[in-house]
N, C-alpha and C positions, 0 to 999 in steps of 0.2 A: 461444487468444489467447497472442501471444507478448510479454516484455518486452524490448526495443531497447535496450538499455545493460546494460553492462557491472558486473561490482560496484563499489560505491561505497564512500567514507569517510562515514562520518555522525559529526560529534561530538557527544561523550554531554553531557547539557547544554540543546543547541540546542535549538530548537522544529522538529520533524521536519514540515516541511511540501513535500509531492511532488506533481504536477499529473501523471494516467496518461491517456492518449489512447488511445479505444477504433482498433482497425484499420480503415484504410478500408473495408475489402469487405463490414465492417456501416453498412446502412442508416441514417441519422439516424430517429432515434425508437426504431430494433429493441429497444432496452433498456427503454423507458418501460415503469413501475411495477416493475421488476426491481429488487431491495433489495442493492447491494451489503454487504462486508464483506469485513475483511482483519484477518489477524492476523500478529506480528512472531515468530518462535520463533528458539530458539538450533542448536547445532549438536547435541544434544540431542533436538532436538525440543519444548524445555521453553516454554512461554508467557512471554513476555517484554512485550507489551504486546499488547492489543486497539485496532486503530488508529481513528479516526474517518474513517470513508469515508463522502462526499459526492456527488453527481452536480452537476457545474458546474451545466450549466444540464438538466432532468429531461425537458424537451421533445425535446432532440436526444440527450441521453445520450452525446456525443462522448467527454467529458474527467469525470475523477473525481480528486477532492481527497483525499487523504491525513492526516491531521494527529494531531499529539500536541501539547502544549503542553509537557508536564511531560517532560523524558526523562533526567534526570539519578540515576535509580533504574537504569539498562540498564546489564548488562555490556559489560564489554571484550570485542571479539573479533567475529567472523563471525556474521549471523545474516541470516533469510531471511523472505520474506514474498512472498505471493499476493493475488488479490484472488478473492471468488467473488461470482458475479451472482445471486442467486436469481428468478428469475417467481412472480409471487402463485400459478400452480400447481404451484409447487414445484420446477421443473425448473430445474436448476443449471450454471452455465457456470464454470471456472475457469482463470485466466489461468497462465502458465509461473510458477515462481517466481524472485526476485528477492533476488539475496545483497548484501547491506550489511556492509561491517566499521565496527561500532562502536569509536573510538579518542577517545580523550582530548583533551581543547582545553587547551592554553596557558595563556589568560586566566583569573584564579579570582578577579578584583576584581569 
């Protein structure tokens, strides 16, 4: 599976909330009981966040929810993330990865 967009700005701070859209050429349901998971690492390689990965709706498994709440611990700078599907038998699907530059907000009121 591929990611459609290009790198992004994310500011450190915000609440990191991304909506991923499985490919059409899979099936509605092909995912069902597949346990996503995604991690944020640096350029490094170093662990930067463990993200909360959701399946929108678990029937069709189209679209998967991303989220952090807390992000104002992340460094500055470039960093990268995937998502991977697991099957309760174990067999593993993983998406291209997806580069984010983390920068700084403005606002500090």
């Amino acid at each position: 599976m591929t990611c459609a967009i290009s790198t992004f700005d994310f500011t450190r701070s915000a609440t990191f909330d991304l909506l991923a859209r499985i490919p059409d050429r899979f099936t509605d349901g092909q995912f069902a009981g597949w346990e996503p998971a995604s991690e944020l690492r640096n350029a490094k390689d170093e662990l930067i966040a463990t993200l909360d990965v959701e399946w929108v709706d678990p029937a069709t498994t189209r679209m998967l929810r991303l989220r952090m709440l807390d992000t104002s611990g992340w460094p500055l700078g470039m960093a990268s993330f995937d998502i991977r599907l697991e099957s309760p038998a174990g067999e593993r699907v993983y998406t291209t990865s997806q580069a984010v530059n983390i920068v700084k907000g403005q606002t500090r009121a």
